[in-house]
PDB file of N, CA, C and O in Angstrom, chain B, residues numbered from 101:
ATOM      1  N   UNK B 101       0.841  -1.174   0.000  1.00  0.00           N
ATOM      2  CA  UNK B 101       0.000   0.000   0.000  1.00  0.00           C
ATOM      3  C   UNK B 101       0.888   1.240   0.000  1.00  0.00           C
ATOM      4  O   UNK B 101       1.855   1.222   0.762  1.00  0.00           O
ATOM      5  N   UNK B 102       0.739   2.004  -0.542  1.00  0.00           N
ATOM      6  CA  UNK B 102       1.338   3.770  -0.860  1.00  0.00           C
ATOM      7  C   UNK B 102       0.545   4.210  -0.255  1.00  0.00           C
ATOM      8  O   UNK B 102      -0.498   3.582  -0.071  1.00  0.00           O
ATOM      9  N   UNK B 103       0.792   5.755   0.406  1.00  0.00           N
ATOM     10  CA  UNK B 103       0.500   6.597   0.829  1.00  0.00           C
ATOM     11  C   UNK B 103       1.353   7.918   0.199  1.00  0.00           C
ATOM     12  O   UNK B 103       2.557   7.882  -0.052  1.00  0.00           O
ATOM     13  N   UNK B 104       0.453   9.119  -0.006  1.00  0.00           N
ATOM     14  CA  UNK B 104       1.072  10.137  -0.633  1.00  0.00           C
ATOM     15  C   UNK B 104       1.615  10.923   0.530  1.00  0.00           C
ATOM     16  O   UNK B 104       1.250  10.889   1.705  1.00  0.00           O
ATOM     17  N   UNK B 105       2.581  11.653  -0.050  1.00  0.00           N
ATOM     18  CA  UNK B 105       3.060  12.503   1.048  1.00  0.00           C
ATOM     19  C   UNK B 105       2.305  13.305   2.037  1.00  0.00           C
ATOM     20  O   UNK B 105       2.608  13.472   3.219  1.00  0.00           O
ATOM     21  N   UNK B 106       1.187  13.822   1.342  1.00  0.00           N
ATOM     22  CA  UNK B 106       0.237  15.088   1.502  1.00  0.00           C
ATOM     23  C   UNK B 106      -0.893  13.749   2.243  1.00  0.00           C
ATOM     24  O   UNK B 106      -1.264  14.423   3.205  1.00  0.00           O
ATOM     25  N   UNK B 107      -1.375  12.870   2.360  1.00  0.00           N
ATOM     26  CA  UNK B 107      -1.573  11.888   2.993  1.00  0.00           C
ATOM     27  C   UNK B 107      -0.980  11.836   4.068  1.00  0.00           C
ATOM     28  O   UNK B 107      -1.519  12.544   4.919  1.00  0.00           O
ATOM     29  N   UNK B 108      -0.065  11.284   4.420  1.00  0.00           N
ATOM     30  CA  UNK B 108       1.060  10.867   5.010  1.00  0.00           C
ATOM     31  C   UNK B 108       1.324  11.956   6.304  1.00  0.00           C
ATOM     32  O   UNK B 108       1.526  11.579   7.458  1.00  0.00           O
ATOM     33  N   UNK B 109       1.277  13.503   5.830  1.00  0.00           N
ATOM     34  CA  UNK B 109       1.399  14.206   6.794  1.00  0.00           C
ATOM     35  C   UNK B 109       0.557  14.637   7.468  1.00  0.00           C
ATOM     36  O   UNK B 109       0.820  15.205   8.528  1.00  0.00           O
ATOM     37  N   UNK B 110      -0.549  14.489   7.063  1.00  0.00           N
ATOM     38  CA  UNK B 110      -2.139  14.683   7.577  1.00  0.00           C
ATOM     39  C   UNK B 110      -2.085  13.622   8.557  1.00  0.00           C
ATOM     40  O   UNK B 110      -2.061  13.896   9.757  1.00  0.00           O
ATOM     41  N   UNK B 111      -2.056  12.019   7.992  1.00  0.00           N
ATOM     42  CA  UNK B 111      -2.021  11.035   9.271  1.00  0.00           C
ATOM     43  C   UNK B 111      -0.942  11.417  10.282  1.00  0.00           C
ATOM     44  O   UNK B 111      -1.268  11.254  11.458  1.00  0.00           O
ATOM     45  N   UNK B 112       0.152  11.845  10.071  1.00  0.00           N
ATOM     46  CA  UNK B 112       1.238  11.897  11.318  1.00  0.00           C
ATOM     47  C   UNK B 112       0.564  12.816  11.980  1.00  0.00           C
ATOM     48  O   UNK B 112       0.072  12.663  13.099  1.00  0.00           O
ATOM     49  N   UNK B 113       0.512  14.045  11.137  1.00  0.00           N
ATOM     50  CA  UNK B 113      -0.178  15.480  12.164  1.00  0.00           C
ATOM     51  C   UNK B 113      -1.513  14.707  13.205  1.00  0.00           C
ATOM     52  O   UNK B 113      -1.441  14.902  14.418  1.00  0.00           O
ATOM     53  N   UNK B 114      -2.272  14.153  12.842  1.00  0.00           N
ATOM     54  CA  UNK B 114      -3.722  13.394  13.520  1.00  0.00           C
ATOM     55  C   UNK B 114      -2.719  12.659  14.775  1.00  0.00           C
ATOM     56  O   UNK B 114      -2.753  13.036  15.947  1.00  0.00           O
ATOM     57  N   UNK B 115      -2.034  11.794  14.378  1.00  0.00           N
ATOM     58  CA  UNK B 115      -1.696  10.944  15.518  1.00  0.00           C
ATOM     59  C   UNK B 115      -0.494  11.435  16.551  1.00  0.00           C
ATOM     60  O   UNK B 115      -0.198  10.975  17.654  1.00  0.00           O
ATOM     61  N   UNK B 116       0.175  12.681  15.705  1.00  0.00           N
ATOM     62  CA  UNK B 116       0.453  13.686  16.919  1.00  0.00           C
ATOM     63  C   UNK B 116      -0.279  14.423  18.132  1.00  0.00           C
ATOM     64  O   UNK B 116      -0.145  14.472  19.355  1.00  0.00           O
ATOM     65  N   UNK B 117      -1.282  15.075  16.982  1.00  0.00           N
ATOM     66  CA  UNK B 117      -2.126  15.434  18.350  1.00  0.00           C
ATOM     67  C   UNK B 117      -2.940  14.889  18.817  1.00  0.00           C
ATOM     68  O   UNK B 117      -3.005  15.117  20.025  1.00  0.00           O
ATOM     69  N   UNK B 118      -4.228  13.705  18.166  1.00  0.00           N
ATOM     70  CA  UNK B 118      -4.709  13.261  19.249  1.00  0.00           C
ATOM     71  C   UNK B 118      -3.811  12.238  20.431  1.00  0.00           C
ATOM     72  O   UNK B 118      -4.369  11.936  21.486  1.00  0.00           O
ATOM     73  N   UNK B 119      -2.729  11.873  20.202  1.00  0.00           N
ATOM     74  CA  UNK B 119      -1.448  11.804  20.953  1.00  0.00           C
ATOM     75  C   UNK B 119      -1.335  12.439  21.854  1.00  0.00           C
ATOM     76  O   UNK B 119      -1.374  11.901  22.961  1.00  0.00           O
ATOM     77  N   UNK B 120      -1.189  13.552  21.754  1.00  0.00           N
ATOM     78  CA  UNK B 120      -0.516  14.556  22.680  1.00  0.00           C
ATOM     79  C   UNK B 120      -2.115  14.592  23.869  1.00  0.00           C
ATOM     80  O   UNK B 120      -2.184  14.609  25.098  1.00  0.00           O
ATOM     81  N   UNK B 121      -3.192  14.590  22.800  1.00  0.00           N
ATOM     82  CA  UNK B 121      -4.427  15.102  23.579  1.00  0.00           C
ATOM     83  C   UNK B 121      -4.653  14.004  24.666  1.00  0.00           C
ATOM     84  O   UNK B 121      -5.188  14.115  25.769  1.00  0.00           O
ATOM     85  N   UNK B 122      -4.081  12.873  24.034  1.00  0.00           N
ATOM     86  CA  UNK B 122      -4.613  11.419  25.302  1.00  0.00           C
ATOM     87  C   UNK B 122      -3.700  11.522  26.263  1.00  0.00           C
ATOM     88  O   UNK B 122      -4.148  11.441  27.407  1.00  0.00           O
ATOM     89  N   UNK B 123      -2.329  11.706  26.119  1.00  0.00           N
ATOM     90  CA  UNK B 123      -1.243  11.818  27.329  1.00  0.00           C
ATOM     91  C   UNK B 123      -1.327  12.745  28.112  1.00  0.00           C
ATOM     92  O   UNK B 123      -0.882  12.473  29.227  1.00  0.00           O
ATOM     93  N   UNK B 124      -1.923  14.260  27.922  1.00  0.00           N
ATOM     94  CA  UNK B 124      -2.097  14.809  28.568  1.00  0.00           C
ATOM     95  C   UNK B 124      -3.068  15.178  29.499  1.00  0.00           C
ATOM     96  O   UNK B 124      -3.034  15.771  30.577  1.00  0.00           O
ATOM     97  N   UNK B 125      -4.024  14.632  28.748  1.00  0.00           N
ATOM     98  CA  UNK B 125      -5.874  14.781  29.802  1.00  0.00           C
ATOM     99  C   UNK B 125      -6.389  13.496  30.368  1.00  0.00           C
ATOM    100  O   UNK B 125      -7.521  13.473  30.850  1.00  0.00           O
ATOM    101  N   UNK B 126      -5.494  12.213  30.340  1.00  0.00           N
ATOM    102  CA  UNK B 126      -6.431  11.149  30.858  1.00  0.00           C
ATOM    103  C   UNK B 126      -4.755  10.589  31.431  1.00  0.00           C
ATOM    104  O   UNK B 126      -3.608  10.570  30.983  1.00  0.00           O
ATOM    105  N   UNK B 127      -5.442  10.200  32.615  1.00  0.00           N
ATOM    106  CA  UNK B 127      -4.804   9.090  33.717  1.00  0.00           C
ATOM    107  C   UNK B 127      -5.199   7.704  33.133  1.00  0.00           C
ATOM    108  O   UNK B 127      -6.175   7.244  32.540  1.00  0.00           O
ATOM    109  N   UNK B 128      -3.815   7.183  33.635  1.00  0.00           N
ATOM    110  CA  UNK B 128      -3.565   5.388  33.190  1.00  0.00           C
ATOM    111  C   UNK B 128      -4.767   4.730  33.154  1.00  0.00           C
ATOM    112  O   UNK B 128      -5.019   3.958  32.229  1.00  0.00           O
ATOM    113  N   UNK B 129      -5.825   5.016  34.372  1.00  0.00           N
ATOM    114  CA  UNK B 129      -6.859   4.305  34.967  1.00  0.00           C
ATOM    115  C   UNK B 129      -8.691   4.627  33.999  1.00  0.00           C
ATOM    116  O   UNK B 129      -9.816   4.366  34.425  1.00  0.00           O
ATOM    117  N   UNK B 130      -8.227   5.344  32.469  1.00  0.00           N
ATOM    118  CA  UNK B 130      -9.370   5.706  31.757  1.00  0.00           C
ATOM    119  C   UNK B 130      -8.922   5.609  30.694  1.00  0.00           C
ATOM    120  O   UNK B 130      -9.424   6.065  29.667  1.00  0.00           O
ATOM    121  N   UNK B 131      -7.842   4.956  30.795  1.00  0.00           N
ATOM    122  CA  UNK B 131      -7.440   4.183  29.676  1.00  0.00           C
ATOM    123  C   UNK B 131      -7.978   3.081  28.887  1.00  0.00           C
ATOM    124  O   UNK B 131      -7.736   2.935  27.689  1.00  0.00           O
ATOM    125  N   UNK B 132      -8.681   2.345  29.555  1.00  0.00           N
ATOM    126  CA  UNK B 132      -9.250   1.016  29.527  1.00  0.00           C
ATOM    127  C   UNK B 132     -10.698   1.796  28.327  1.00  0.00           C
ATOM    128  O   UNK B 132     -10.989   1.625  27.143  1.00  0.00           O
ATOM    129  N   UNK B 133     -11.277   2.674  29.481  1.00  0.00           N
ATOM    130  CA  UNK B 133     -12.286   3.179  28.355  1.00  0.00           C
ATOM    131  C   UNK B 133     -12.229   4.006  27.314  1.00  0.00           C
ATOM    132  O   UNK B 133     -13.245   4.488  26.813  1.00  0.00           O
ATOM    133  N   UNK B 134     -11.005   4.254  26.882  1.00  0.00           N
ATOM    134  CA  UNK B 134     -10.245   5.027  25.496  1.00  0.00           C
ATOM    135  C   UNK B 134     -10.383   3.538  24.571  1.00  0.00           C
ATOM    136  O   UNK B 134     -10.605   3.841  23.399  1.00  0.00           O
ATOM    137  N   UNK B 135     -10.330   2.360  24.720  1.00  0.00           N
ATOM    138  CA  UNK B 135      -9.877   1.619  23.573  1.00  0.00           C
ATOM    139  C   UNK B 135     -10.650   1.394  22.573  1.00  0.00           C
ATOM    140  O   UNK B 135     -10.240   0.606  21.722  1.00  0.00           O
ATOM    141  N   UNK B 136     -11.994   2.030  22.400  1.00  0.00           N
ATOM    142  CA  UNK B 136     -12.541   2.299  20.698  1.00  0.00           C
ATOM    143  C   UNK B 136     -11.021   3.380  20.083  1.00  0.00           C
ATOM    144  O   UNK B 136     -10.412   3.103  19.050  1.00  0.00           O
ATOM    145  N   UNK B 137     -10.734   4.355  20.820  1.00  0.00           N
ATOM    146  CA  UNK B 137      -9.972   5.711  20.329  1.00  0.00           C
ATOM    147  C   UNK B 137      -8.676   5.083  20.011  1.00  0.00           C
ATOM    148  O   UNK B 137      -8.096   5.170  18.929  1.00  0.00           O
ATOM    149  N   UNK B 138      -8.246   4.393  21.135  1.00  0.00           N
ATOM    150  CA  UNK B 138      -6.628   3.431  20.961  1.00  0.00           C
ATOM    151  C   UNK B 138      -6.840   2.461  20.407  1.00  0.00           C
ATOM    152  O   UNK B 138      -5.860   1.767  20.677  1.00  0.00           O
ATOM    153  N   UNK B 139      -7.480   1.901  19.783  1.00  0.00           N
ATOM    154  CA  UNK B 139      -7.796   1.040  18.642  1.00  0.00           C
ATOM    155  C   UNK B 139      -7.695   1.772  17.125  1.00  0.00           C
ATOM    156  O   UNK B 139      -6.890   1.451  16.251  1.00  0.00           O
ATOM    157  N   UNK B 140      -8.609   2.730  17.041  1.00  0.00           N
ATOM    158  CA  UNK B 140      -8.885   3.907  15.872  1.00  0.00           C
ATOM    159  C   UNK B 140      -7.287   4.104  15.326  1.00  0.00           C
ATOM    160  O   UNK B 140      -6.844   3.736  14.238  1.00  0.00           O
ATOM    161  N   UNK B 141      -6.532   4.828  16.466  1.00  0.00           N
ATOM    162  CA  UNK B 141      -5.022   5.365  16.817  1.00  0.00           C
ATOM    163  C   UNK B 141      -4.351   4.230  16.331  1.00  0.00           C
ATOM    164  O   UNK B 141      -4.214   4.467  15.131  1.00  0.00           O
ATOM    165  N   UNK B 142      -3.836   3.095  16.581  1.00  0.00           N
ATOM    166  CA  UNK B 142      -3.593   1.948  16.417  1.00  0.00           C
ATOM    167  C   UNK B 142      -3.485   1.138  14.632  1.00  0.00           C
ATOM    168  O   UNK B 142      -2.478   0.661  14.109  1.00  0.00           O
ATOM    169  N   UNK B 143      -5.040   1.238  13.993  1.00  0.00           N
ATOM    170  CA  UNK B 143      -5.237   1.536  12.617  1.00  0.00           C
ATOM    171  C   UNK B 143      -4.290   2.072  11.556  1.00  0.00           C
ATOM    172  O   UNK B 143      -3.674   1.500  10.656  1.00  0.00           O
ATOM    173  N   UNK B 144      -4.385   3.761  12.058  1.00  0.00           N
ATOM    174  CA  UNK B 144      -3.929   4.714  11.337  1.00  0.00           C
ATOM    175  C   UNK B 144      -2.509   4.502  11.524  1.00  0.00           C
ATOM    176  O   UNK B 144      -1.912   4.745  10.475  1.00  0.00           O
ATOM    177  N   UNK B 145      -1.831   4.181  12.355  1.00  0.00           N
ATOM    178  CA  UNK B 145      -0.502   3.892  12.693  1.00  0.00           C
ATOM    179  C   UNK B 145      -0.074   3.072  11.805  1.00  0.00           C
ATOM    180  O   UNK B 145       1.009   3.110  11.220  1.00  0.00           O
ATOM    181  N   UNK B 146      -1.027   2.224  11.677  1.00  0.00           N
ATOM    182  CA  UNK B 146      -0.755   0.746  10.713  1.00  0.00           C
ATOM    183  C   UNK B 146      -0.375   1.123   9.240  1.00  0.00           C
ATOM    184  O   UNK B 146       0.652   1.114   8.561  1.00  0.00           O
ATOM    185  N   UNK B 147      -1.947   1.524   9.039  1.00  0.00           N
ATOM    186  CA  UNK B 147      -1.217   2.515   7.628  1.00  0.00           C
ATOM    187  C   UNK B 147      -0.817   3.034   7.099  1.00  0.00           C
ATOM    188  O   UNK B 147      -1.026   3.253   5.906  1.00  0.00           O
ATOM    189  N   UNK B 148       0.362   3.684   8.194  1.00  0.00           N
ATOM    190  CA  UNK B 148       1.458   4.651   8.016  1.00  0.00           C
ATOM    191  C   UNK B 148       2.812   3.953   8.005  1.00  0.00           C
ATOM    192  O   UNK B 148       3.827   4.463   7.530  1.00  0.00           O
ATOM    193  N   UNK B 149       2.732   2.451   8.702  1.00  0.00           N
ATOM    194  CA  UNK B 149       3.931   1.865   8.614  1.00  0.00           C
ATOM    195  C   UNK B 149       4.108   0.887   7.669  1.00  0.00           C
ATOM    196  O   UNK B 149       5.191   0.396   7.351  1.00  0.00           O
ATOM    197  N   UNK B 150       2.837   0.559   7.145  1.00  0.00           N
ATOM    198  CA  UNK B 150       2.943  -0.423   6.087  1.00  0.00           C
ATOM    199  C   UNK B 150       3.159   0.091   4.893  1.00  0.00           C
ATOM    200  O   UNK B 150       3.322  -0.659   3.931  1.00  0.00           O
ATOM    201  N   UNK B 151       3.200   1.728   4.738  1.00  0.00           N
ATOM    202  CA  UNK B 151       3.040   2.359   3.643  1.00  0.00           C
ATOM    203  C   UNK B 151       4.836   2.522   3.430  1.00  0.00           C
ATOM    204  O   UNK B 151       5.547   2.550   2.426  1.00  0.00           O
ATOM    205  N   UNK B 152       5.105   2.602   4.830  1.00  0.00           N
ATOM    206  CA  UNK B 152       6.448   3.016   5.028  1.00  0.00           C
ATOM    207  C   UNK B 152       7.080   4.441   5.393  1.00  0.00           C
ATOM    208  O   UNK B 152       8.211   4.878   5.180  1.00  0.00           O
ATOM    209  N   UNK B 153       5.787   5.111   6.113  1.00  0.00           N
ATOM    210  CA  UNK B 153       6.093   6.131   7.399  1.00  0.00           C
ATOM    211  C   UNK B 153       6.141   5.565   8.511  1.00  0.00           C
ATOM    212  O   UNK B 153       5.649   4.458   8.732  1.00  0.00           O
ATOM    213  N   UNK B 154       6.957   6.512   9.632  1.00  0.00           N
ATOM    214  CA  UNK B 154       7.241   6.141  10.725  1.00  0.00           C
ATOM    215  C   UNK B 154       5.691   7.266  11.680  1.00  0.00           C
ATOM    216  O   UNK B 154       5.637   8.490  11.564  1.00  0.00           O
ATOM    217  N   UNK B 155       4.793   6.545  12.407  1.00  0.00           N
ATOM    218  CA  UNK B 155       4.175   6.789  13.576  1.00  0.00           C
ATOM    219  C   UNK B 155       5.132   8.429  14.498  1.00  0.00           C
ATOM    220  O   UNK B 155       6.330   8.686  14.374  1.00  0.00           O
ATOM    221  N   UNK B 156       4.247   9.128  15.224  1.00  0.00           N
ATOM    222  CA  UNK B 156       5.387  10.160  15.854  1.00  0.00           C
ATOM    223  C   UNK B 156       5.729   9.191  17.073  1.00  0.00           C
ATOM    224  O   UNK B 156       5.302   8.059  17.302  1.00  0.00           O
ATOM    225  N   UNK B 157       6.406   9.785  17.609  1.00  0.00           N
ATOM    226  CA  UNK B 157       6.960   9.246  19.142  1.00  0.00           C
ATOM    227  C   UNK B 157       5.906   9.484  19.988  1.00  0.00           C
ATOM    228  O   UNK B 157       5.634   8.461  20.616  1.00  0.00           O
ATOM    229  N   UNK B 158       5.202  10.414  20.261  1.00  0.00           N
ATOM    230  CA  UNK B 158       4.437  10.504  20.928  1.00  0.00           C
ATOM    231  C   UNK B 158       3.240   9.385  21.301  1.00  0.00           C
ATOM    232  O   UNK B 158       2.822   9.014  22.398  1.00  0.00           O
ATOM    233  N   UNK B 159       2.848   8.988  19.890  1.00  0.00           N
ATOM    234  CA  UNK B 159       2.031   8.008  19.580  1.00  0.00           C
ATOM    235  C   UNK B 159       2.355   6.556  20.209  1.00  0.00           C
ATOM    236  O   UNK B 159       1.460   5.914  20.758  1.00  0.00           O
ATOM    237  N   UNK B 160       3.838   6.009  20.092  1.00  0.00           N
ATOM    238  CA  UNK B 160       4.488   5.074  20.645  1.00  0.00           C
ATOM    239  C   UNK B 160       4.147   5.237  22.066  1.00  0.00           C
ATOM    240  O   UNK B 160       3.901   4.220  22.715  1.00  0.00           O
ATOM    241  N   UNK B 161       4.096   6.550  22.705  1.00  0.00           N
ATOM    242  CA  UNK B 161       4.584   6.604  24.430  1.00  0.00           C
ATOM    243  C   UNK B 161       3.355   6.369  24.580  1.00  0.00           C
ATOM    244  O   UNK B 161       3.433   5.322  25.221  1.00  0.00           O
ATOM    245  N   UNK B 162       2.029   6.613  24.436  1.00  0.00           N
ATOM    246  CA  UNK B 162       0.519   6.252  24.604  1.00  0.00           C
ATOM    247  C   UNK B 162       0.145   5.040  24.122  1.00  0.00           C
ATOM    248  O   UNK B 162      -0.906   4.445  24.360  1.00  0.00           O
ATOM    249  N   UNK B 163       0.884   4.761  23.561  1.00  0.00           N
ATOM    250  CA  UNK B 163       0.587   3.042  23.319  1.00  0.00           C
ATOM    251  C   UNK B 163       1.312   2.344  24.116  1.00  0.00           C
ATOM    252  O   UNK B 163       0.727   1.351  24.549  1.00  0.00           O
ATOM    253  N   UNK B 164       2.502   2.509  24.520  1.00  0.00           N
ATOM    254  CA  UNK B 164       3.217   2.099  25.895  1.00  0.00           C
ATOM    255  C   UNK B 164       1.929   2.417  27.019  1.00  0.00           C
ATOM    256  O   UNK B 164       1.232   1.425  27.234  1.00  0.00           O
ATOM    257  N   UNK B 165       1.667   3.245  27.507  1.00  0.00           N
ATOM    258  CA  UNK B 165       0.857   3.957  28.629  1.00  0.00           C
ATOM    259  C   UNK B 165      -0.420   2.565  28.254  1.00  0.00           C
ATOM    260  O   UNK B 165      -0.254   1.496  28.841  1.00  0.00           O
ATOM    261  N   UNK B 166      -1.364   2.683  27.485  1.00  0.00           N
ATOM    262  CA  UNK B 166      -2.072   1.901  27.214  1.00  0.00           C
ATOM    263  C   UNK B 166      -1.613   0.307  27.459  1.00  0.00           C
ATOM    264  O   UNK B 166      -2.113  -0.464  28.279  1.00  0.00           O
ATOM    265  N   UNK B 167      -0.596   0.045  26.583  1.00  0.00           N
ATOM    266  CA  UNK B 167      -0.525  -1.308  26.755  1.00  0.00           C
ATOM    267  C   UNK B 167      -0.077  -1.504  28.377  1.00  0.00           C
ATOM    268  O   UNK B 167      -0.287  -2.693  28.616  1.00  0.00           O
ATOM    269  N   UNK B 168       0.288  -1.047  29.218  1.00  0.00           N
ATOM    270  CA  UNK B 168       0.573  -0.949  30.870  1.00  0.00           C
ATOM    271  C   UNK B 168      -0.672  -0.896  31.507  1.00  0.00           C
ATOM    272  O   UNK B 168      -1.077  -1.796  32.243  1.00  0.00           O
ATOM    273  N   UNK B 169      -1.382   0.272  31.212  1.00  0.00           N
ATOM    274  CA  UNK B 169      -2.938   0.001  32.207  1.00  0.00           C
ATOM    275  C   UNK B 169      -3.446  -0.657  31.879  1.00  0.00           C
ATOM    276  O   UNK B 169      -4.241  -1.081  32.718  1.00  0.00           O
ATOM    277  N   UNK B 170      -3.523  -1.390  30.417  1.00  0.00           N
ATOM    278  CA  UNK B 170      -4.682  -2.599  30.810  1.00  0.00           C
ATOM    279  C   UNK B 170      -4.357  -3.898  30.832  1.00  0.00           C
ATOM    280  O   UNK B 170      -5.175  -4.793  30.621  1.00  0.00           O
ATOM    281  N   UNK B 171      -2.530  -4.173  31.221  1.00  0.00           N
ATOM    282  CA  UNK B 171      -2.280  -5.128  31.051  1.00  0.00           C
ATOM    283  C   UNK B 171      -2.893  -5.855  32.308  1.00  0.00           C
ATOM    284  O   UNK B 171      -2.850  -5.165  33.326  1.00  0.00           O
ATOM    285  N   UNK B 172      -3.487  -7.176  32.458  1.00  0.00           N
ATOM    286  CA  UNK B 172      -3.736  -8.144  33.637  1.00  0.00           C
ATOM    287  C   UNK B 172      -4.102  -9.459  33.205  1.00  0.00           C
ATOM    288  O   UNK B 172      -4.332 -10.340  34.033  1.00  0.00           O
TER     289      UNK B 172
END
């Protein structure tokens, strides 16, 4: 799968900030009820790496955060 550039930066810009928006306004413990959103997040990531963009960092650290609170 390709992705165009002008594509490509639209998805990074999205998963920057709603990134930034989940790390900063929700605790570990409402995490659990984010996972329609960290699922959604998750997706778009996909199709940025299979295309052969890299995800931001930010995106990685909330998926860390996520995969920790609901691990049990």
């Amino acid at each position: 799968m390709t992705i165009d550039q002008t594509t490509a930066k639209v998805l990074n810009d999205l998963l920057r900030e709603l990134s930034s928006e989940l790390d900063l306004h929700h605790e570990d413990d409402e995490f659990q009820a984010l996972k329609p959103t960290i699922e959604t997040l998750r997706r778009a990531a996909t199709l940025m790496t299979d295309a052969g963009h890299k995800a931001p960092e930010v995106y990685h650290h909330v998926m860390r955060r996520f995969e920790r609170a609901t691990r049990s």
